[in-house]
N, C-alpha and C positions, 0 to 999 in steps of 0.2 A: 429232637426234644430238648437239648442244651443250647438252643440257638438263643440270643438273646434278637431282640427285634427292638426298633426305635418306636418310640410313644408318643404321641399328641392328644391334647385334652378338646375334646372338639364335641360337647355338648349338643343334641338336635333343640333346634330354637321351640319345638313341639314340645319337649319335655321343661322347658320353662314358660312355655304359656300353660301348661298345665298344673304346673305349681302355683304358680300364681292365679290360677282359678282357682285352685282347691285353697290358698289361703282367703281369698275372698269370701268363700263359703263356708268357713270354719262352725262348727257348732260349741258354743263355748260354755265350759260348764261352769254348774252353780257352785257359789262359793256362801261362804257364812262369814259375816261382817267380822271386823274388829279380832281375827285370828292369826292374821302376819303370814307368816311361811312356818305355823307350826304344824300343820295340814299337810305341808308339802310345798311346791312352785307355786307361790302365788299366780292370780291371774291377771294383774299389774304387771309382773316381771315379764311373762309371757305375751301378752299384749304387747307391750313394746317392741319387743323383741319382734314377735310377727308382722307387724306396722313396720318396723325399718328391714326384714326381709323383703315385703312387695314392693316400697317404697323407695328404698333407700338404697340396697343393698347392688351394689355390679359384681353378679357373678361372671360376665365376659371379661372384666381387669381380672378377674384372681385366675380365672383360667390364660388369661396369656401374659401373671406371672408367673405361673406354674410352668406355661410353656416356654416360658425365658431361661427353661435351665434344660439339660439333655438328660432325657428321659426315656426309661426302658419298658419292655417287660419279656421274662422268660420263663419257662416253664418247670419246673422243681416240685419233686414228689408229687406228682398229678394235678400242681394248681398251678396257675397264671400268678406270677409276681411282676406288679410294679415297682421303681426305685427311680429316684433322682441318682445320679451320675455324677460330680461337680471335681472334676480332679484340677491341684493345684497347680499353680506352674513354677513352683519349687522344686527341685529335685529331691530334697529331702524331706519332702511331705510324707508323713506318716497314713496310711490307710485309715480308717474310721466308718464302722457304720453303727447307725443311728437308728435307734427302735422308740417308738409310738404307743400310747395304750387306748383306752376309752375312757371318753368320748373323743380323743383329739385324735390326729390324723396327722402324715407331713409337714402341715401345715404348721406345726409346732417349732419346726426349727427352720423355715425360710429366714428368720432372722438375725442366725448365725452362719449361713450360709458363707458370705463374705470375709467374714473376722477370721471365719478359719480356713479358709483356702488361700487369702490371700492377707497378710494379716501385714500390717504398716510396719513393721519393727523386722526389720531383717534377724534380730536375734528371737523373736516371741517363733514358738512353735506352730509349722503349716500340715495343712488337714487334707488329704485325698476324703471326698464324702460319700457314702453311699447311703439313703434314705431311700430304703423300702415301706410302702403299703403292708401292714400285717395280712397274713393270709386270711379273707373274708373279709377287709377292709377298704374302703374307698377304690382306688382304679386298681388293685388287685381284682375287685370283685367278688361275688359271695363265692365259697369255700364248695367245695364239691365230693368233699368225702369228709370223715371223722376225726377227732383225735388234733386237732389243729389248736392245740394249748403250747403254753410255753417252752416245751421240753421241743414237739413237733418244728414249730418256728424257730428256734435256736439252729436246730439242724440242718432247716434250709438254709437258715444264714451261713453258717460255715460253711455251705454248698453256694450259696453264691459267690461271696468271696473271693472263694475257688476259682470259680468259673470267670470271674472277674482278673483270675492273678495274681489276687496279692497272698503270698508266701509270710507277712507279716503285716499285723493291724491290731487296730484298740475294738471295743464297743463302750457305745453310749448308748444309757436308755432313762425314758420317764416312766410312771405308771407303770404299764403291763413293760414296757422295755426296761424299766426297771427288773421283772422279775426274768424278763429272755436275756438279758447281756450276760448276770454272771452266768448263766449254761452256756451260753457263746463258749465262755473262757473254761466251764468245766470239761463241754467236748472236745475244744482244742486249744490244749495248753500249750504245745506246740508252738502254735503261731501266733495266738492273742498276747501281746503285750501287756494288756492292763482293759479294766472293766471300769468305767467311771457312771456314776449312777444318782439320781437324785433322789431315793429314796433306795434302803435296805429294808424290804417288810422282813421283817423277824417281830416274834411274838413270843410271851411269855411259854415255858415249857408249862405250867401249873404246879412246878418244884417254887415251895414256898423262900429258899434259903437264895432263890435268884431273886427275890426283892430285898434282902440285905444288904444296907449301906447305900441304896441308890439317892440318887444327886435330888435335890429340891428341884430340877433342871426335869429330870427322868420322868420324875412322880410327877409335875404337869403333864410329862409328856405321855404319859397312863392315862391318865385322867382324860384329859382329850381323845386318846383312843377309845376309850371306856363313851365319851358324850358320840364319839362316830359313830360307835359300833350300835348302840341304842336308839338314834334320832335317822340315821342315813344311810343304813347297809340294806337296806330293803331292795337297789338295786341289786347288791351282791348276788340276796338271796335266792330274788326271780333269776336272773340271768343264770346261777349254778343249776337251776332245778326246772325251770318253765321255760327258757328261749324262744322254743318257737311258739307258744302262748302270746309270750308278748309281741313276738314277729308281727302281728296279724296287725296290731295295731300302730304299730311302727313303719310299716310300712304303707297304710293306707294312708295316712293324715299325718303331711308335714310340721303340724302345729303338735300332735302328738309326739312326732318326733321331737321336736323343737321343746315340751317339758319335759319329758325324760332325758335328756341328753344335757339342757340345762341345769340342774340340779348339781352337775359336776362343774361346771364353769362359772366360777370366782363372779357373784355380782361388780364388781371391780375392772373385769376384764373388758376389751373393748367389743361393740358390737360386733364390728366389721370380722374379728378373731370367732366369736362363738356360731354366729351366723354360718360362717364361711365353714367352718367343721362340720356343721348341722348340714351345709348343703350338700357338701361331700356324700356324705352317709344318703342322704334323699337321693342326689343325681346321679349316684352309683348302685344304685337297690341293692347298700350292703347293711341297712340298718338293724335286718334281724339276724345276716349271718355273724356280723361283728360280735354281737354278745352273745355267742356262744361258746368264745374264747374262755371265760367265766367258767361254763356246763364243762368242757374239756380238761380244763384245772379244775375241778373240784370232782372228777372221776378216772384220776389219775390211777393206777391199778397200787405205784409204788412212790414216795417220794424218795430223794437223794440220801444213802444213810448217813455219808461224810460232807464234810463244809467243803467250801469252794478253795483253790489254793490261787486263782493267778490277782495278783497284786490289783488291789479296789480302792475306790477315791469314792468318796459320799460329798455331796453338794446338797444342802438341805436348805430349805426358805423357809422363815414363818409364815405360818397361818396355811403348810402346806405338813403332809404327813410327817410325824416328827420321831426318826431313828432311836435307837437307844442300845447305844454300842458293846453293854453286854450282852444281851440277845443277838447282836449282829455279828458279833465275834463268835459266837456261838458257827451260827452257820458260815461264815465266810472268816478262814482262817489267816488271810494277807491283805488286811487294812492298813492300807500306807499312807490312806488322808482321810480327815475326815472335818469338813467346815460348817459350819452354818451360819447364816446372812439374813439380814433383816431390810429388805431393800424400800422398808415402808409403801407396802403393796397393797395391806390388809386397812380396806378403808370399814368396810362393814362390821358384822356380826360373823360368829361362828361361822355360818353359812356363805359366809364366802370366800374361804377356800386360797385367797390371794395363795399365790407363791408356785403353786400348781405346775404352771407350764412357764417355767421360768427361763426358758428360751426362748418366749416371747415377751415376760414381762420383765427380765431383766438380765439381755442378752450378753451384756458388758461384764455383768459379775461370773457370769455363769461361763463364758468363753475364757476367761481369766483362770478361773479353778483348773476348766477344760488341758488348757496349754500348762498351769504349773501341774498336774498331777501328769500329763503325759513328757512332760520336761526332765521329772525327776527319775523316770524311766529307762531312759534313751544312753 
């Protein structure tokens, strides 16, 4: 049951002619002129989008650069985990593994792969990598028993880890690995060196005297939460409470896929990037187990009563969720960095999100934070 086994991405050519039927056939719905995306995905955005999936799009290059790297899977708490492998050929590479949320997938940090295993500057810090599939996500596969929220996936990680050998190591995470790395470090203090994270969700208690004195800086950054939480948690809300409601549809019709999963990918971002995550979730029938990650956090029985203690680094991008370090020091007691970067990503409106998955839009900044915050550790 602890065996790990080697992994190849080897797609049946059947289940991409059949995508490709079904986008041909797409039924596309009515829209009401002169509304933009305040409705929701427009049908502009989506169109495109589906036109450079049948068209355009080589899902045979992404799978055999996926397969360009050494890839596992093994079996942990009753499910099938996949991971990328990437260890460096320094000696004193530090272990690292890396977490994923929704809608993104792996595919979020191919682009760091390189800078941190094998990194030009004999003095910049080198990276052993381990990039798992969240449980129910892409070539993990859909999930097969319950409770497969943050706390759950945290656990398996320090179980792989383990199983892996490393006796000491960091986490990285975006999104939903944003909220499993610091339980990484809460389960094991022990061995987690440092948690580096690009977003801390911390939210107001509803204690009036935690808005005292905050920054011109903060109170944007309110306010933008305050425009999220009214214009764009609708997925939140389905996903905590309806999952497999939405399953039915998510998994029948890639185009359905393709607006929902949309909504979270930066108009900004490139095709080949949001496509490529879309196809993930399709060609691995994890589209409706993944969002139940959602329904598992938000029926957690208890949260954590005390803050996190092992040493944290925040990387933050405009036009991507924006921290706010009293609330975050709140829950996470050993903030040892904290940056934020404007890497001029955000070409749009509101609605697009630039800065997001800033290991693919701006892997040079982001690997840079990476090595000084695990630098100052060591």
């Amino acid at each position: 049951m602890t065996a790990i086994r080697p992994f190849t991405i080897d797609i049946p050519q059947s289940q991409l002619d059949d995508l490709a039927n079904r986008l041909q056939r797409t039924i596309w719905p009515n829209e009401l002129s002169g509304v933009a995306d305040s409705y929701g995905v427009p049908n502009e955005r989506v169109r495109a989008l589906a036109e450079y999936w049948l068209d355009r799009f080589d899902w045979r290059a992404l799978e055999a650069r996926l397969n360009s790297y050494p890839q596992f899977v093994t079996e942990i708490d009753g499910e099938d985990i996949h991971f990328l492998h990437i260890k460096s050929s320094r000696a004193d590479a530090l272990p690292v593994i890396l977490s994923h949320g929704w809608p993104g997938s792996i595919l979020e940090y191919l682009d760091v792969i390189a800078p941190l295993t094998e990194p030009e500057s004999a003095d910049a810090p080198a990276f052993h990598l381990v990039i798992p599939s969240l449980p129910g996500f892409g070539f993990s596969g859909p999930t097969r028993s319950t409770g497969w929220g943050r706390d759950r996936t945290a656990k398996a990680w320090v179980e792989l880890m383990s199983r892996l050998g490393y006796q000491r190591y960091g986490a990285i995470g975006n999104d939903g690995g944003s909220m499993i790395s610091p339980e990484i470090g809460r389960i094991d203090p022990e061995r987690v060196v440092g948690v580096h994270v690009t977003q801390l969700f911390s939210f107001p208690s509803g204690d009036p005297a935690e808005f005292e004195g905050l920054s011109e800086d903060d109170m944007a950054a309110l306010a933008h939460l305050q425009w999220f939480h009214d214009n764009k948690m609708s997925f939140n809300t389905l996903h905590s409470q309806q999952p497999q409601t939405l399953a039915f549809a998510l998994s029948d019709s890639p185009v359905g896929l393709l607006g929902w999963n949309a909504q979270l990918f930066g108009e900004s971002l490139d095709d080949d990037f949001v496509i490529g995550n879309v196809a993930i979730y399709w060609l691995t029938g994890t589209a409706g187990s993944s969002i139940r990650f959602y329904y598992e956090d938000a029926h957690v029985a208890q949260q954590p009563a005390a803050p996190t203690e092992t040493p944290t680094g925040l990387a933050m991008f405009k036009g991507d969720f924006q921290s706010i370090r009293r609330f975050a020091e709140r829950d996470h007691r050993n903030i040892v960095s904290w940056n934020s970067y404007d890497v001029g990503s955000v070409q749009g409106g509101a609605n697009d999100a630039a800065g997001h998955y800033a290991a693919h839009e701006a892997p040079e900044v982001l690997v840079a934070d990476i090595r000084s915050f695990f630098a100052q550790l060591s």
